[in-house]
Structure formats: C-alpha cells, structure tokens
C-alpha positions as CSV (number, residue, x, y, z in Angstrom):
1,X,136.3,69.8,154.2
2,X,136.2,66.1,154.4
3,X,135.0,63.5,152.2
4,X,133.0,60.6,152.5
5,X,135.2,57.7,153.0
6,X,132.8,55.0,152.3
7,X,130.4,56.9,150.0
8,X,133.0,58.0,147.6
9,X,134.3,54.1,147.5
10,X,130.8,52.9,146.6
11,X,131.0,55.6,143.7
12,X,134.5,54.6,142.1
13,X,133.6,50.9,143.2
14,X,130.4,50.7,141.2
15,X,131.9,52.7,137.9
16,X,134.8,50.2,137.9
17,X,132.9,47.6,138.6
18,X,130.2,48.4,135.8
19,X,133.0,49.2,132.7
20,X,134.7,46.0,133.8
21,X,131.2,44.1,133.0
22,X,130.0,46.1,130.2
23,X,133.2,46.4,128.4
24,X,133.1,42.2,128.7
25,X,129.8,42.1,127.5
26,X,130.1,44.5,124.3
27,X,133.1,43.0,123.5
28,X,131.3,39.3,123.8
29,X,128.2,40.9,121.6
30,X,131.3,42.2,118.7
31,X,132.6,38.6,118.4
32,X,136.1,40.1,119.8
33,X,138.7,37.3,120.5
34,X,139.1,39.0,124.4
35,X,142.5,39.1,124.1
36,X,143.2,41.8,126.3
37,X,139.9,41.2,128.7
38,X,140.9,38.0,129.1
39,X,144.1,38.7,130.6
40,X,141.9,39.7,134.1
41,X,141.6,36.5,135.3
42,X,145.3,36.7,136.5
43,X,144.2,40.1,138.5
44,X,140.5,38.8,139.4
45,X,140.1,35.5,140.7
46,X,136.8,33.3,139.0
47,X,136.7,36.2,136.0
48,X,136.7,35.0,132.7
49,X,135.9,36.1,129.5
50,X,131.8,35.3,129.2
51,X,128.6,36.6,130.0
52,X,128.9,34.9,133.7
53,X,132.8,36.2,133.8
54,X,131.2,39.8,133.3
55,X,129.1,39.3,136.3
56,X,132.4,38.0,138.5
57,X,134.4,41.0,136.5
58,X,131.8,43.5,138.5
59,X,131.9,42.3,141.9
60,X,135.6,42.4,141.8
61,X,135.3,45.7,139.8
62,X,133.5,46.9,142.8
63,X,135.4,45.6,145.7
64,X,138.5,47.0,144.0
65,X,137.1,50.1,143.3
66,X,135.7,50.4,146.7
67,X,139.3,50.2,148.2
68,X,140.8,52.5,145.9
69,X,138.2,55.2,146.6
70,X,138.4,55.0,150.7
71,X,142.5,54.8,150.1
72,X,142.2,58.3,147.5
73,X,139.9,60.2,150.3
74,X,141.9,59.0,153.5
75,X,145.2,60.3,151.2
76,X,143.0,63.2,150.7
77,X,142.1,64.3,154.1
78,X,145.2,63.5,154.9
79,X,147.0,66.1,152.7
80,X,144.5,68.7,153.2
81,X,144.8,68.4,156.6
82,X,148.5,68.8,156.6
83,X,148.7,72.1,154.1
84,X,145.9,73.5,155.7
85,X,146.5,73.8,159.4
86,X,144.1,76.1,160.8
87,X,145.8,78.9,162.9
C-alpha cells in the first residue's frame, strides 16, 4: 500500500500550521508574556508574536508541515517496499 504523498502533507501541514496560529492567539487572548512563542521568529521568518504573527506562524506552519508529511510517506514507502518484497 502506498500513501498519498501530497495529500498526507496537506494534512500534517494544515494541523501544524493551525496549532502554530491558535496556540499564538490563545496565548495573546491570556495576556501571556510569549516567551516561548516568541522564540519562532528565529525558525519562521516575518513570525512574531501578534495577532498578524499568528497568521505568518500558519503559512509557515503549513509549508513546514507540508514537507515533513511528503518526507514521512516517501520514508514510508520506502521501508515498506524494502521489508516487503513481493515474491
């Protein structure tokens, strides 16, 4: 069985890029200092930590997630075809 590289991307991208943005934004609606958040604009470029920096944090939440996702099902295809060899 093989799994939908880009499909599967979309699916990771999207959840990391929406906990990225909502995390920012409960955090902004607590009065949290963003100590930690903050510390994403040395990872995501334009992100920081306010209502717009929740909206950069999701796009780059997304295109990271995206990535990771194709990279896990083309490692996963990979390994199942190599342990499973038909015969």
């Amino acid at each position: 069985m093989t799994l939908r590289k880009r499909a599967f991307g979309l699916s990771i991208g999207v959840v990391m890029g929406l906990s990225v943005m909502l995390l920012t934004w409960i955090l902004l609606l607590r009065n949290s200092p963003g100590e930690i958040m903050s510390k994403l604009n040395s990872v995501f470029l334009g992100y920081s930590y306010s209502w717009g920096g929740g909206v950069i944090g999701f796009i780059w939440g997304l295109i990271f997630g995206f990535i990771l996702g194709v990279l896990i099902v083309w490692l996963y295809d990979f390994f199942c075809k190599m342990l499973y060899k038909e015969k």
